[in-house]
C-alpha positions in Angstrom: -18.8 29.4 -24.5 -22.2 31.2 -24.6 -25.3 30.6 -22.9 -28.6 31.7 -23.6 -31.0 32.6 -21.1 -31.3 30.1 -18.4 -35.4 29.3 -17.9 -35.3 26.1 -15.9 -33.7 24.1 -13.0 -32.3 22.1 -15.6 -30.5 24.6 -17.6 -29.4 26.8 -14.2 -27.9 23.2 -12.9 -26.5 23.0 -16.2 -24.8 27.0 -16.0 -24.0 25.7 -12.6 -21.5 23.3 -13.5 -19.8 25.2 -16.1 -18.9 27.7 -13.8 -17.5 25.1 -11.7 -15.8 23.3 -14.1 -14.4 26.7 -15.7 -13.1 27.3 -12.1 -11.3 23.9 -12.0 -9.9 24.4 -14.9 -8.1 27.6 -14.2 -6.9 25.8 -11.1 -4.7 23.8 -13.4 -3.2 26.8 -14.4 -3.0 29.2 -11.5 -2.9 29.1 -7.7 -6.4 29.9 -5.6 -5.1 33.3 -5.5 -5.3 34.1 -9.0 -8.7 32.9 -9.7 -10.4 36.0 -10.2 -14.3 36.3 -11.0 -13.8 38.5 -14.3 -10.9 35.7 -15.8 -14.1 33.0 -14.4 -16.6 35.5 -16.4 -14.7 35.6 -19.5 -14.0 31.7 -19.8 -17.6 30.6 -19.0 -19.1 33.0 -21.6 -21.3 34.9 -18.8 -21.6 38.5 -17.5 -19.9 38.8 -14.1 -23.3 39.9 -12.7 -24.5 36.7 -14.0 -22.1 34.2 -12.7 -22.9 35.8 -9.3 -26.4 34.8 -9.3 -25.5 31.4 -9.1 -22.3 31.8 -6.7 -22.4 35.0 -4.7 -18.6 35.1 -4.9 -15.3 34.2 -6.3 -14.9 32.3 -2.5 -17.9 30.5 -2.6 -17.4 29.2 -6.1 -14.1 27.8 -4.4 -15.8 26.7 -1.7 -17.8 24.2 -3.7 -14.6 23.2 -5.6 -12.9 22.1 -2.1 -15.5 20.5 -0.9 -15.9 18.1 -4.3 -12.1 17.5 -4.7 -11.7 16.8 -1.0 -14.8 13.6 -1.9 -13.3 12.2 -5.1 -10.0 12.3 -2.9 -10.9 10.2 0.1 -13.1 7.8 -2.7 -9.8 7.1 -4.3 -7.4 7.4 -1.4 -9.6 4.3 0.2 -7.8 1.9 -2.1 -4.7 3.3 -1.7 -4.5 2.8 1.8 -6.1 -0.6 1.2 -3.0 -1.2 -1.2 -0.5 0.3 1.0 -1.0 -0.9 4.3 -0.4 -4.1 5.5 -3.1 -5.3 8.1 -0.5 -8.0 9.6 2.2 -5.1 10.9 2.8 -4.2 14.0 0.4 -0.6 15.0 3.9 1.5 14.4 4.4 0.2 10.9 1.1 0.6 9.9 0.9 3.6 11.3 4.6 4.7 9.0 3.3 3.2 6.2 -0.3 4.9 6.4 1.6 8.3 6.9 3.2 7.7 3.4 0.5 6.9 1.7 -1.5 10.1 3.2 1.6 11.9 2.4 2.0 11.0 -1.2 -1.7 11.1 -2.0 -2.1 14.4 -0.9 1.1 16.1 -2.3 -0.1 14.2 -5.8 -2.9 17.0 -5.5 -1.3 20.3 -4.9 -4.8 21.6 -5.9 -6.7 20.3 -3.4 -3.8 21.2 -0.8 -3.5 24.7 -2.2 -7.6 25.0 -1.4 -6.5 23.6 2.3 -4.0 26.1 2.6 -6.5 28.8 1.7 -9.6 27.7 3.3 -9.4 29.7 6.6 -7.9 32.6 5.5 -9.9 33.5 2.4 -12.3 31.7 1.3 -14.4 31.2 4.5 -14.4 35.1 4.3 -16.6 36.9 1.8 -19.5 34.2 1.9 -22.6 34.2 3.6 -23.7 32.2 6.8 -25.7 29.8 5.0 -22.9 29.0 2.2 -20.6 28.5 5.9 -23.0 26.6 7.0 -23.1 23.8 3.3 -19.6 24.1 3.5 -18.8 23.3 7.0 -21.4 20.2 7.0 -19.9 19.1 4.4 -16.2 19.4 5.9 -17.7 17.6 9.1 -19.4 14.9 6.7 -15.6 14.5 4.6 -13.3 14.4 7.7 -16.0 11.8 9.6 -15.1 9.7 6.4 -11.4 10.1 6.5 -11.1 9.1 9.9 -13.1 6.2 10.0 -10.5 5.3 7.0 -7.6 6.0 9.2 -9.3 4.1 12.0 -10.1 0.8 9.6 -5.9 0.6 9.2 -4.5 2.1 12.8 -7.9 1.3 15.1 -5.3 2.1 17.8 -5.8 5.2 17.1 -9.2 5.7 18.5 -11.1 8.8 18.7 -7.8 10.7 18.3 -8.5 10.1 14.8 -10.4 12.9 13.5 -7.9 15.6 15.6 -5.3 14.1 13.6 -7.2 14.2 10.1 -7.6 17.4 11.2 -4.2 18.0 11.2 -3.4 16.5 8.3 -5.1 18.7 6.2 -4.0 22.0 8.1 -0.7 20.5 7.3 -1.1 19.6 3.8 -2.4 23.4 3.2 0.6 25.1 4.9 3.0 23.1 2.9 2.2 23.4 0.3 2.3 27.3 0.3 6.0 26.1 0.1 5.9 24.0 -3.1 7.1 25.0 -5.7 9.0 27.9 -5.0 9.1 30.9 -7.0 12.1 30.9 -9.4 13.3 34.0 -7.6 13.6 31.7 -4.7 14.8 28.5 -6.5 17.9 31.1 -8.2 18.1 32.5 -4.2 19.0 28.9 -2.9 21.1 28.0 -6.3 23.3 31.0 -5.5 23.5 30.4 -2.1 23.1 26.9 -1.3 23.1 27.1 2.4 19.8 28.7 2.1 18.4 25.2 0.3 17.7 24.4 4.0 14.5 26.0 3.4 14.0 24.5 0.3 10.6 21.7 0.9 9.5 19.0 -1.2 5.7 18.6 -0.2 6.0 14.7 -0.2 9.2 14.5 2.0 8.0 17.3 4.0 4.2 15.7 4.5 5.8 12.4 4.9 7.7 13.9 8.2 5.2 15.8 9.8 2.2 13.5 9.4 4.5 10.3 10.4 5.7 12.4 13.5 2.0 13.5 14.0 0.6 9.7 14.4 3.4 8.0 16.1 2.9 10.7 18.6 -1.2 10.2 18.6 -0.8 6.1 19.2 -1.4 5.0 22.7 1.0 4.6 24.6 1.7 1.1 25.6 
């Protein structure tokens, strides 16, 4: 991919997206950590110096990308939670059965978790105040959505919901860091099968922590 000169809003919006769709693309194919700006550079067809007058860096590119996948996930994960939760139950089933659905959804993108589990740590670093600022208003706009989706299926949940969509995500992000494990690691707990105890399967290990996390957020009655 080349570009020529870019010499109007339409053609920057249009350089724009490549580089964010180059981006997502490596994601496919290698953890956060590996997405580098010259790899970025080299796919999208543009100088370095020129990908960074539309992102000023590698983290903010990232930023963006979190930000998107986190809004096509909550507009899909709507009619999962629609499909998977029964409205008749009792609050402590529907609470179970909304912590497998969040569960599942969430370690069916280990992209969007892998960005969780990065977000603090790395990419909030090495990015202005203002691209802080977009992201975190758009964070506070996703996670108001999320919880008034959690609140339409438990509304016994109250205003504890958005601490515990909160957590979710923190969750979903330090799992993840877990699955898969390297094959060093896989042979480690072949060999010694004991060690296996360590071994976590992002569903399973979702499903646990964010059904233990709402049962102990309902009211208690």
């Amino acid at each position: 991919m080349s570009f020529q000169r870019a010499r109007n809003d339409e053609q920057r919006e249009i350089r724009r997206r490549a580089i964010l769709d180059t981006a997502a693309a490596m994601l496919d194919e290698m953890p956060v950590a590996d997405v580098g700006l010259n790899e970025l550079s080299r796919r999208v067809g543009l100088a370095k110096s020129n990908v960074l007058r539309y992102f000023e860096s590698r983290e903010a590119v990232l930023l963006e990308l979190l930000d998107y996948f986190l809004r096509n996930w909550l507009a899909e994960l709507a009619g999962e939670l629609a499909a998977g939760v029964d409205p008749g139950r009792p609050a402590v089933d529907r609470a179970g059965r909304l912590a497998d659905v969040l569960s599942r959804s969430l370690a069916d993108r280990p992209v969007l978790c892998d960005l969780f589990n990065a977000q603090g740590g790395v990419l909030e670093h090495n990015v202005s105040v203002e691209v802080v600022r977009r992201h975190k208003r758009d964070s506070l706009e996703s996670l108001g959505a999320l919880a008034e989706l959690v609140r339409r299926h438990v509304p016994e949940l109250g205003d504890g919901a958005t601490f515990f969509c909160l957590q979710v995500m923190v969750l979903a992000g330090a799992l993840s860091a877990y699955s898969p494990p390297p094959a060093s690691v896989l042979a480690v707990y072949e060999a010694d099968p004991a060690l296996a105890v360590f071994h976590l399967d992002l569903h399973e290990a979702l499903r646990i922590t964010v059904t233990t996390t709402i049962l102990g957020a309902l009211p208690r009655v």
